[in-house]
N, C-alpha and C positions, 0 to 999 in steps of 0.2 A: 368776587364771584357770587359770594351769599346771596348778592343786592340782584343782581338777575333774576334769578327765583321770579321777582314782582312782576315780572312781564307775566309767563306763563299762569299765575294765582290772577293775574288783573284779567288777560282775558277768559279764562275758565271762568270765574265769579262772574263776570259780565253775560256772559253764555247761559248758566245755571239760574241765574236771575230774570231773563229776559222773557217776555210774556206777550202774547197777540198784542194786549190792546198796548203794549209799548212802543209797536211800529209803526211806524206813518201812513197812511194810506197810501202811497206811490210806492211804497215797500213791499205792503201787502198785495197789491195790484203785480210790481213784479216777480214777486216770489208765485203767485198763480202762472208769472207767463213761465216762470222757470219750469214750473212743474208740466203744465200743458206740453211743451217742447218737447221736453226730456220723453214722458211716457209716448209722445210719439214716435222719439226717435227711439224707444225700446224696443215701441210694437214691431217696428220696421226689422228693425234686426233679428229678431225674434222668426223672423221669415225665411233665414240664410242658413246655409247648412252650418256655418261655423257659430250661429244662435241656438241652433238645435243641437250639436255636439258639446255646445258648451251644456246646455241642457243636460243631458244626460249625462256627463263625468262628475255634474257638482249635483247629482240627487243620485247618483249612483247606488250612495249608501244614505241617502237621506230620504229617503221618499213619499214622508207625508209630515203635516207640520202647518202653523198656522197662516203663515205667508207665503205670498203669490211671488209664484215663475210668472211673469208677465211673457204671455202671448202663448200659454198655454193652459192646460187645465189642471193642471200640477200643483201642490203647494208642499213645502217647505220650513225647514225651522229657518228662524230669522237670519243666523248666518248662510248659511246655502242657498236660499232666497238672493239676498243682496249680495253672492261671487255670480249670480246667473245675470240680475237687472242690470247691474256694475257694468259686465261686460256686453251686455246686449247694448249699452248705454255707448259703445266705444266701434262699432260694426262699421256702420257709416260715415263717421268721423262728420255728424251735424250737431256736436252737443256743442252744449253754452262754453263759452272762457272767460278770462277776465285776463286783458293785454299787457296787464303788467305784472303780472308772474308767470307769463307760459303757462297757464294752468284750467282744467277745466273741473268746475267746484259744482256742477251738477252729478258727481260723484258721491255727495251728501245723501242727496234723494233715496236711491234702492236702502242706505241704511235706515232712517226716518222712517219710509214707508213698512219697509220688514216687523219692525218693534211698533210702529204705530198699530198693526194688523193686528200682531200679537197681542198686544195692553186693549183692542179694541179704542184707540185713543178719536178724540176730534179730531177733524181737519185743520183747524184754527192750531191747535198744537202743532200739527207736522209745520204748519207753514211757519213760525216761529221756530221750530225745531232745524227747519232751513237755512233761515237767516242765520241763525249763528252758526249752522255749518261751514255755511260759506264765506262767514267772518274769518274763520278758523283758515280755511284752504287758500282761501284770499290772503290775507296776512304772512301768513306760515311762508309761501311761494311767493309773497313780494319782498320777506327779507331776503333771502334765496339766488332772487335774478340779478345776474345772467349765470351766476358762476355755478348753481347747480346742475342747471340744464347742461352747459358746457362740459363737467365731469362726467357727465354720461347719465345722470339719474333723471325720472320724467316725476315730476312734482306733483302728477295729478296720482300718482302711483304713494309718494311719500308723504307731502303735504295732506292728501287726499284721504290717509287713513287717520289721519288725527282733527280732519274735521266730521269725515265718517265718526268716528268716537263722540263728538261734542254730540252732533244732531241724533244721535242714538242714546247718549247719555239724557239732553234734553227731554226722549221722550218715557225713559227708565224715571223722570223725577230725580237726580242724580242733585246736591247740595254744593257748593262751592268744593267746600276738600276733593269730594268724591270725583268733581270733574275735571280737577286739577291731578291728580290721579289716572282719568281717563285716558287722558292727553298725554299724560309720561310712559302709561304703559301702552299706547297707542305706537308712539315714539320707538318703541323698544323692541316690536313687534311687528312693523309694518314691512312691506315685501322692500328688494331691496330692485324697485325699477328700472332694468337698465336699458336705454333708449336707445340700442343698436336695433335692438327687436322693431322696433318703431322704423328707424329710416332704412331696414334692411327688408321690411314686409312680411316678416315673421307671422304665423297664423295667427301665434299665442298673444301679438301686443292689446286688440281688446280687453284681455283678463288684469291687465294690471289693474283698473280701474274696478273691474269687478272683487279681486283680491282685496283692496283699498277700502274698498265698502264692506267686506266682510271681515278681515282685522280691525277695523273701524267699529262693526257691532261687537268682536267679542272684547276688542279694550272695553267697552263701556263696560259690560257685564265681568270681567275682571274686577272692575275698578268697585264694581256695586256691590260683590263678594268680596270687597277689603285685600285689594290687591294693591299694591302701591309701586314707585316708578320714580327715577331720577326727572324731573321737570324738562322740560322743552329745552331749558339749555345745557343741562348738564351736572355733572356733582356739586355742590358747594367749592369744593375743596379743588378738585381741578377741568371741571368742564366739562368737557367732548360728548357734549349733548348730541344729536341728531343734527341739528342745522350745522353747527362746527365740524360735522366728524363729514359731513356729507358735499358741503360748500367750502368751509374753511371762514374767511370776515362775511361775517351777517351783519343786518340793522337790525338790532333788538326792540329798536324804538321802535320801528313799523308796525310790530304785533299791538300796540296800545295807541300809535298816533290816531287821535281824533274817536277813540270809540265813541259808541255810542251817539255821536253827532253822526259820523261820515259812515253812511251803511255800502258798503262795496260791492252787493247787489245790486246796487243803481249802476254800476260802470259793467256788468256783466253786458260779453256779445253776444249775438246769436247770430248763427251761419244759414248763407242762403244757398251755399256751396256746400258739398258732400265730401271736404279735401280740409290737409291743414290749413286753419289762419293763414299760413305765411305763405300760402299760393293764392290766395283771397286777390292781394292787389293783380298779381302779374295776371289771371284773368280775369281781371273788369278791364284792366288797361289795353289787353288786347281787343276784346269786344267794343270796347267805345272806336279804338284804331280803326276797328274793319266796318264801324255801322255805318250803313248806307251807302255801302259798295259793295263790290262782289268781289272777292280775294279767295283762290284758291288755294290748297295746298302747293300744287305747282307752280304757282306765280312766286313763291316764297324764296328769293335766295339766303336768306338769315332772318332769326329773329334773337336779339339783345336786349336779356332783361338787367337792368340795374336796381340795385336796393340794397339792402341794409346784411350787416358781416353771417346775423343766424342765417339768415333767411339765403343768402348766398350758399354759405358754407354748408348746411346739413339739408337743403332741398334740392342742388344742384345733382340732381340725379336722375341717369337716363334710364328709361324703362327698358327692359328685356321681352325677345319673344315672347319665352314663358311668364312672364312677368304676374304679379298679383293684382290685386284691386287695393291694399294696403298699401302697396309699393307707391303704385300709383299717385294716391291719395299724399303722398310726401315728396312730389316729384315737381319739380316747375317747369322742367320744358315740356311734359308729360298736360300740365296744364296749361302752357301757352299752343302747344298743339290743340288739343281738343278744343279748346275756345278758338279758334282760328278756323278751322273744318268745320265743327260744330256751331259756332255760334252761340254754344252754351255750355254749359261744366255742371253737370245735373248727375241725378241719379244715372240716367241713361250711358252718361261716356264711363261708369265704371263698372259698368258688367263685364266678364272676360272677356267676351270676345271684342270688345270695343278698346279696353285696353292693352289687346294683343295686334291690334289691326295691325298689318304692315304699316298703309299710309300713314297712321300716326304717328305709328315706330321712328320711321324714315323723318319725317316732318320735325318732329322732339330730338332728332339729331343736329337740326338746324338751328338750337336753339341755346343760345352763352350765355351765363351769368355771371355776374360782377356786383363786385361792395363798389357802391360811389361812399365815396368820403362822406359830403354834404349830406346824403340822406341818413349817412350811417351815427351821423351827428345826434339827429332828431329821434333815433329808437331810442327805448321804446315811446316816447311821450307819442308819436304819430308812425303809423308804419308805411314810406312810402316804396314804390315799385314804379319807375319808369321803362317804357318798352318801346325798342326800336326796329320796326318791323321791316327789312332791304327786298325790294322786289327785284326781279328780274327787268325790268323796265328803267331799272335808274333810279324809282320813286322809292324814297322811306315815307313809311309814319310813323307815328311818335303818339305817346299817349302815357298821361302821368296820372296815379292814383294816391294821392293820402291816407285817404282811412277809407278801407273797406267798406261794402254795405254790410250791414247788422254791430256796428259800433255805437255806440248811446249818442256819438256828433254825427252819425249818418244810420240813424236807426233801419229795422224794420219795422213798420207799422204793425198796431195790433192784428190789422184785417191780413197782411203779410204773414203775421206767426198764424193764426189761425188756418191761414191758407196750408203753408207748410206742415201743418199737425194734421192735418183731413188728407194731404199727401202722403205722407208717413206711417200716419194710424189707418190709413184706407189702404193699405199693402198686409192689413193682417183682419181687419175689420172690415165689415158694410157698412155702407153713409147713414144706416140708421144709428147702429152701433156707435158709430164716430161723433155723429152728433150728442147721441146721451151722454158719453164720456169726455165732449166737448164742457157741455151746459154744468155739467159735474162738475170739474177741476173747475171750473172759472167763477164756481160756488165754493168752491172748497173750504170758505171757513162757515159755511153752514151743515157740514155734513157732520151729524153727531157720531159715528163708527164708520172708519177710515175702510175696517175691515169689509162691512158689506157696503159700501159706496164700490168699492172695486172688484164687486162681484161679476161685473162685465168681463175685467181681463182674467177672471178663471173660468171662461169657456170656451177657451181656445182661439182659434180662427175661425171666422165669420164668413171669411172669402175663400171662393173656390181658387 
């Protein structure tokens, strides 16, 4: 059990060591698009009453301080800062993942940026301070899958607060010990996410994320005050680390396969869809199905989505009258409807009243899911969704997707992410505004104080 230990000490020292110019250029490139993305999809949230509630309960008793509430004029100490970004980060459900831990590791971000404000650090830092975030949340939630997700815990809530801790500790200057430290009392401390809140629509599931980033900053600053922590796996003597007490068999090997060579920011997605990953296929495959024809909700006598056992099991969920826009967003006949009516799966189909339509309602009733064997074979290495659309006329169509758009084998474009961020950040901001904190983040490692570079988002909203 001692010999464990080396996982957690190899990636922590890896983390605590690691420095801009040690990244590759395609690294550094996407670690900008990570960041551009995310603070869009903050702004955006940041516009929602459940962005502006969260707002006011986590500055309730904090109310000034050196870091930014994104999307208002507020600032904050660095934990209460990144439980506000965290969860504004989680509103819309368009933040980055990475497909093979269930996990979204732009949940690093709000803690980096809080402690970057604070230290007044460079840009060049935070973005290095990323990487190994997302080393950390990547890692952590690939040894993990399927079986944590399966017990009920969300990885970006667990994994999430202990790479929170590295990219926080990175930017504290935190020494091998101290980050290995981090990461145990990170472990030890982090919320205990449970994913019913998630596929039930619960207000509160954004904040796990937000939570995640905020025990994430105070592990570091524990760890920097000589706090200390059983390691990532557990005691010497008998274990029941966090991954075991949570999952049960982990690969321990994952957290060290290939450091250092294999940077797992390169396999991050990003969504083109405002809905989980694992409704991504079922609507493109209906859209291609209906393109260039005209298919109403009435001509519909069934629609048969096939794919893979998660993606069956915990999506197969019908929307209610009252229904939310969370709910929604983890719902697949909820998605094979609006893509079928609409034509699209955007911001647009999850405002209430569009997720409350009858027609849809009625339409997402029509709508079965099923584990095919053969596809359920190939998860996670490829995520497919096949869909069989029965009209009233006798006709099916049929329509098969593999990989999503925004997977790094079927990317977005850069001009794509860009587009998406001037959407996003243009719901809190004016296109002047958008553009300077465009040209900004896409500089990002030439901004000498992180703090007044992001002087933009503490002046609230731009748009009327």
């Amino acid at each position: 059990m001692a010999d464990r230990s080396r996982y957690t000490e190899t990636l922590a020292a890896f983390c605590a060591q690691l420095r801009y110019g040690d990244l590759p250029q395609d690294v550094v490139h996407r670690a900008k698009l990570c960041l551009l993305d995310s603070i869009g999809v903050m702004l955006a949230g940041a516009t929602t009453a459940i962005g502006k509630r969260t707002l006011d309960a986590a500055l309730r008793f904090d109310p000034q301080g050196t870091s930014t509430a994104i999307g208002s004029a507020r600032t904050a100490s660095p934990p209460a800062a990144s439980l506000v970004n965290g969860s504004l980060l989680e509103i819309f459900e368009m933040q980055d993942g990475w497909r093979l831990g269930n996990v979204h590791p732009c949940v690093v971000i709000p803690a980096a940026l809080s402690i970057a404000e604070w230290k007044k650090a460079p840009g060049r830092d935070v973005l290095a301070a990323m990487v190994a975030g997302y080393e950390v949340v990547n890692r952590l939630s690939w040894t993990m899958v399927p079986r944590h997700l399966a017990r009920g815990f969300l990885p970006t809530g667990t994994a999430g607060t202990c790479g929170s801790a590295v990219a926080a500790g990175c930017l504290l200057g935190l020494d091998s010990a101290h980050m290995t430290q981090a990461m145990g009392v990170s472990a030890f401390i982090l919320p205990v996410s449970t994913a019913e809140n998630l596929w039930e629509g619960h207000s509160i599931k954004p904040l796990h994320a937000g939570y995640a980033a905020r025990q994430g900053v105070e592990a570091s600053l524990l760890a920097d005050d000589g706090f200390e922590a059983c390691p990532i796996e557990g005691s010497a003597a008998h274990g029941r680390g966090v991954l075991e007490i949570t999952t049960g068999d982990v690969d321990f090997t994952r957290l060290t396969a290939r450091l250092g060579e294999y940077f797992t920011i390169r396999d991050v997605y990003f969504k083109a869809i405002p809905a989980c990953r694992h409704v991504h296929g079922t609507a493109e495959a209906v859209q291609n199905a209906v393109a260039n024809r005209t298919v109403k909700p009435g001509d519909v006598e069934a629609i048969r989505v096939h794919t893979y056992t998660l993606s069956a099991t915990r999506l197969n969920r019908y929307p209610e009258p009252g229904g939310t826009a969370i709910a929604a967003q983890f719902s697949i006949p909820f998605a094979a409807a609006a893509a079928l009516a609409d034509l699209a799966l955007g911001m647009a189909q999850f405002r209430d009243s569009r997720v409350r339509d009858p027609l849809l309602l009625d339409l997402a009733r029509k709508v079965s899911v099923h584990v095919d064997p053969q596809i359920d074979a190939l998860y996670p290495d490829v995520t497919p969704t096949r869909i069989e659309i029965v009209l009233r006329n006798g006709e099916t169509l049929t329509s098969r997707v593999d990989t999503p758009k925004g997977d790094p084998r079927a990317p977005l474009t850069d001009a794509e992410l860009i587009a998406k961020f001037r959407e996003t950040a243009g719901m809190a901001l004016d296109a002047d505004a958008v553009s300077r904190l465009q040209d900004t983040i896409l500089r990002f490692d030439e901004v000498e104080d992180v703090h007044a570079a992001l002087a933009l988002l503490r002046r609230g909203m731009t748009r009327d």
